[in-house]
DRENTORSE-17596 format. One record per residue (C-alpha): residue in one letter; x, y, z. Coordinates in steps of 0.001 Angstrom, whole numbers, plus 500000, padded with zeros to 6 digits. Each point is the difference from the previous one (the first is absolute). Example, Ala and Ser with C-alpha at 12.3 -4.5 7.8 and 13.67 -1.06 7.14 Angstrom:
residues 2
A512300495500507800
S501370503440499340
This chain:
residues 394
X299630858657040825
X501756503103500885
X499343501785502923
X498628503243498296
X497420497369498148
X499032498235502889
X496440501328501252
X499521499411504232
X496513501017499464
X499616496570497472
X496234499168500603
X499831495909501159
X497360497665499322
X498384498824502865
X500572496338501277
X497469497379500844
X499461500014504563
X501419497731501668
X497744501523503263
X496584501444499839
X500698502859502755
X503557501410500229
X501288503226502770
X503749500712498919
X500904500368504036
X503036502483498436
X500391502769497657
X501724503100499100
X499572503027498262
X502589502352498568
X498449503667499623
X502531501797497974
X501532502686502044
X498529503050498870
X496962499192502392
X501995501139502963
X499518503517499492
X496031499888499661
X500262497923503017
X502108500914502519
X499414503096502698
X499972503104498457
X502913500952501682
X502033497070498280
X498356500661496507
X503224501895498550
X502360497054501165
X498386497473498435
X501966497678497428
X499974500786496112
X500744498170496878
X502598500318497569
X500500498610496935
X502978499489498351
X501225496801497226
X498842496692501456
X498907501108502957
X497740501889502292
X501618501748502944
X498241500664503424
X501848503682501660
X499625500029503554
X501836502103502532
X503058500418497676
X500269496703499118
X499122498692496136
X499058495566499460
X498800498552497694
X496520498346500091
X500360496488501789
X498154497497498113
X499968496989501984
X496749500924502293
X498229499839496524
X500653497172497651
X496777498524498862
X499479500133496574
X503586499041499684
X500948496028499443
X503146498907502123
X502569500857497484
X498715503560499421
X500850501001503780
X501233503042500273
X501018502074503335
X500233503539498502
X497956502202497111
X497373501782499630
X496581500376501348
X498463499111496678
X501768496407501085
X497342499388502520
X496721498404499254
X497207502425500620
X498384497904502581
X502603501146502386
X498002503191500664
X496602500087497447
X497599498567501584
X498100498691497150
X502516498742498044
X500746498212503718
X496630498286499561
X500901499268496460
X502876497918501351
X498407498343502480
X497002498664497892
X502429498681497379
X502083498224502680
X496960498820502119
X499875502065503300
X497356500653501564
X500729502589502935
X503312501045501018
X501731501454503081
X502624503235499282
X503249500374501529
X501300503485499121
X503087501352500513
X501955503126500614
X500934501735501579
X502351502952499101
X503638499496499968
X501012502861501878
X501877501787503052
X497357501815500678
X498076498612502710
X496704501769499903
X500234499251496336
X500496496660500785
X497013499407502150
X497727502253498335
X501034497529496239
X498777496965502256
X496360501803499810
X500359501155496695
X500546496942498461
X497041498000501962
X497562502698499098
X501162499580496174
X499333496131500337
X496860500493501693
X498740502161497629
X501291497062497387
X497832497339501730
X496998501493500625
X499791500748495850
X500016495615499739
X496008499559500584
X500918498120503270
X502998497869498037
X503065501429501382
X500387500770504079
X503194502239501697
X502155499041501978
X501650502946501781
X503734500736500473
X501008501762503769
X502777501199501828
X500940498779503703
X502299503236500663
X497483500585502391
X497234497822501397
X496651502584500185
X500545500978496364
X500200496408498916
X496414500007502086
X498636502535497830
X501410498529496858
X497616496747501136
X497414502386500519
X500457502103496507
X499918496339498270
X496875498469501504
X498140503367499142
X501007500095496372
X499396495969499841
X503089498775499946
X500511496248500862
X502800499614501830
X503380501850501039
X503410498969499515
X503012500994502656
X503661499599499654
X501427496778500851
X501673502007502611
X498771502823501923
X501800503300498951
X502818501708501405
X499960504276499179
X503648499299501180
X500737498021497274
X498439501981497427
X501696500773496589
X498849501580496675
X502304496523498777
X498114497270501934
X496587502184500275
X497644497735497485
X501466496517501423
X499225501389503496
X496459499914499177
X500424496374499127
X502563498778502518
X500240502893502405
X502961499526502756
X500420496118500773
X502593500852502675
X498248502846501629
X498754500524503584
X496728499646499000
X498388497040499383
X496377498673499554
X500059498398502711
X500145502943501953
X497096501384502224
X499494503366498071
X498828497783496914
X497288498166502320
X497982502939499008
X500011499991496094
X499581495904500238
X496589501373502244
X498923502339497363
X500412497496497268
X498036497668501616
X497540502208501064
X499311501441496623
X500293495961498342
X502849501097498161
X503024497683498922
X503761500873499759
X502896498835497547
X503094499657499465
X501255499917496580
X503060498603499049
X502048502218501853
X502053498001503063
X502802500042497295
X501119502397497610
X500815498706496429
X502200501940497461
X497517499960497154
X502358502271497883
X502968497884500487
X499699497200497401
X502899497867501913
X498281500048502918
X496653499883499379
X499287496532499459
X501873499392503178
X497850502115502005
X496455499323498512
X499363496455502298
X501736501238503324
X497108502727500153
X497372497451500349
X500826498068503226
X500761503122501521
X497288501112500658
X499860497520503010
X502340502567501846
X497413502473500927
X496694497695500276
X501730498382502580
X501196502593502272
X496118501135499761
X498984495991500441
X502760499666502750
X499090502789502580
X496413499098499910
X498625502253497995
X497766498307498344
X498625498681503788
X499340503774500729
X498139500557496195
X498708495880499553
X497931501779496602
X502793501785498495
X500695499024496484
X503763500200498599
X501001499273496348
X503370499066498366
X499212501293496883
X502308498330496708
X502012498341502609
X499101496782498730
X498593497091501814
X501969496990499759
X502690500714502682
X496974500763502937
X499435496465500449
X503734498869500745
X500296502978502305
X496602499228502459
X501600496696500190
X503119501268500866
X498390502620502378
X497676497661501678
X503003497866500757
X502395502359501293
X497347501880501967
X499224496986501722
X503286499302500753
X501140503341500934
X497164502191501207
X500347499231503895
X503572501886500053
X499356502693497612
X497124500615501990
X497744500520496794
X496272499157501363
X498045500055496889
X496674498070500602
X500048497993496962
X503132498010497005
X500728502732497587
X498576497734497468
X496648501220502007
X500566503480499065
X501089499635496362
X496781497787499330
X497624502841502400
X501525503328499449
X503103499649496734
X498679500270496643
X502511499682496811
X499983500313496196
X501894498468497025
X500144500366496447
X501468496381498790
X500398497371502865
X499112496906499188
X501879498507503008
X498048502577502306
X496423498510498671
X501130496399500358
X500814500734503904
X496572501950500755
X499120497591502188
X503411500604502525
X499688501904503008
X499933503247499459
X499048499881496171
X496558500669500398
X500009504047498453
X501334499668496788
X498811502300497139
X500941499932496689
X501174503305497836
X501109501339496844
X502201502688501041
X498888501995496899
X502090501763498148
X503554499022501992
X502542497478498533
X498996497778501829
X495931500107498378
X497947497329498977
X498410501935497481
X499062499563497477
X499905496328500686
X498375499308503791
X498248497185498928
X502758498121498506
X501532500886503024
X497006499061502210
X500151496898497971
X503067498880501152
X500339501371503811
X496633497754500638
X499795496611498408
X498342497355501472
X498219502741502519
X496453499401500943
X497727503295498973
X498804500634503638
X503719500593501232
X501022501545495985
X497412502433501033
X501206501109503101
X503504501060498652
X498830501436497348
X497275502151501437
X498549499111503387
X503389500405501988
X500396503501498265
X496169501047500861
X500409499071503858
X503073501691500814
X499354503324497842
X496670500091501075
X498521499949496852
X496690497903500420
């Protein structure tokens, strides 16, 4: 089928359950970027992206600079040999930003509720621009969610630039409902700042910087979060992969997932979670398979090293993972089989919906074979109950 011909808005029969109950513990949407300039301060209205169109493509202006739309954040609908990284919006299944053709997809593929990981923000040297896109773009997915009937909860981006406006970021999100925030893997550095590096900042912010979350002027937002029963993420973002670099890519996609260990454990390490014992932490599409090796391998070397490095934790880090660390996967069968490790307890399955790496439309098959031979009770858990508990959603 030729690419003009093929139709990324194909309806799909639905396929018989594998599970009864199902909350996809990770999803996405992709508004098309027109929406920044209804949502944005007025002062930023006239800056705001817009779309051209021109042959195969759609092109996104911005600040003097003219791309083509980036297609890999959005290829459901699309079977594995019909990825594409670059076209035009049209290319992108409307569940990406219409909410009922969202709930569309998710009755055909079997999900119940679902938690939304937005993104965002602006690419840009501006840095009011910057921070005021972070808001933008939350209030746009909020606004998303609450059309789902109670089917689809936020997740809120933030900046860590500076500490009191990542406070009233929390703040904003409980009011409007949101579930849960999500930080940088990294705090910020405004040093390090760049219209080049500005939207993997928000993922990865400055691993090398001064600052660290460890730090006492963060014992604060962990206080607020806890205070208003709120849980943080991190999502994918320890390690940056060149999605637009086909000869890289494939190297990059698995070194993102254990990762994520990096900044958990300078938190875990330096006692946070002593000081905040109820603070909930996800590792969100980080994958689940590699926590149990590394508690081992914590538990061991903390033992064996934790009198000269002074570190006086109360508890193993396997404690912590299995109290306070939460994690999600898409397809991990190895994961599931080591549930019962230290440190495996919080594992929640998701869907990832609509990135190249989504189940859709085929979760069950997929459910299928990530949990043969599981007993329903502990099926359930990862498949809904984990999910529930740490997002608060019971």
């Amino acid at each position: 089928m030729a690419e003009a011909d093929f139709d990324v808005n194909q309806q799909f029969e639905a396929e018989p359950r594998v599970a009864d109950y199902v909350v996809d513990a990770d999803v996405h949407v992709t508004p098309p970027p027109t929406f920044w300039a209804e949502y944005l301060s007025p002062q930023f209205r006239d800056l705001a992206p817009k779309v051209e169109s021109e042959g195969e493509f759609d092109y996104i202006v911005f600040e003097g600079q003219r791309r083509a739309v980036n297609l890999m954040a959005s290829q459901a609908g699309r079977t594995f040999d019909k990825y594409k990284n670059a076209g035009k919006l049209s290319d992108q299944r409307l569940g990406g930003w219409m909410v009922d053709k969202r709930l569309e997809d998710m009755d055909r593929d079997g999900i119940d509720k679902a938690v939304c990981f937005g993104g965002g923000p602006l690419g840009t040297g501006n840095l009011e621009l910057y921070l005021d896109s972070f808001d933008a773009f939350n209030r746009w997915q909020s606004d998303f969610c609450a059309d789902s009937n109670g089917r689809i909860f936020a997740c809120a981006y933030l900046t860590t630039v500076d500490v009191d406006q990542t406070i009233a970021g929390i703040k904003a999100a409980k009011a409007r409902g949101d579930v849960a925030v999500n930080l940088p893997a990294f705090p910020q550095s405004i040093s390090q700042f760049t219209k080049e590096g500005a939207v993997w900042q928000a993922m990865t912010g400055d691993p090398q910087g001064a600052r660290q979350y460890r730090d006492p002027e963060f014992d604060k937002l962990w206080a607020t979060l806890v205070d208003l029963d709120m849980p943080v993420t991190f999502h994918l973002g320890a390690r940056i992969s060149r999605f637009k670099d086909k000869t890289n890519f494939l190297c990059d996609l698995p070194m993102g997932k254990p990762a994520m260990l990096e900044m958990i454990n300078i938190m875990l390490y330096s006692g946070v979670f002593d000081r905040f014992p109820t603070l909930r932490v996800g590792l969100i599409e980080s994958g689940v398979g590699w926590i149990p090796w590394a508690c081992e391998y914590m538990d061991r070397a903390w033992e064996m090293q934790r009198h000269w490095t002074e570190c006086a934790i109360k508890h193993p880090p396997s404690y912590y993972f299995d109290q306070n660390v939460y994690a999600s996967f898409i397809e991990d069968p190895v994961g599931v089989e080591l549930r019962h490790k230290p440190g495996a307890k919080n594992i929640m399955w998701s869907s990832d919906y609509p990135h190249s790496e989504t189940t859709f439309p085929h979760s069950h098959k997929a459910i299928a074979r990530n949990f043969q031979g599981v007993p329903k009770d502990e099926m359930d858990w990862i498949l809904s109950g984990c999910a529930e508990k740490f997002f608060g959603l019971k």
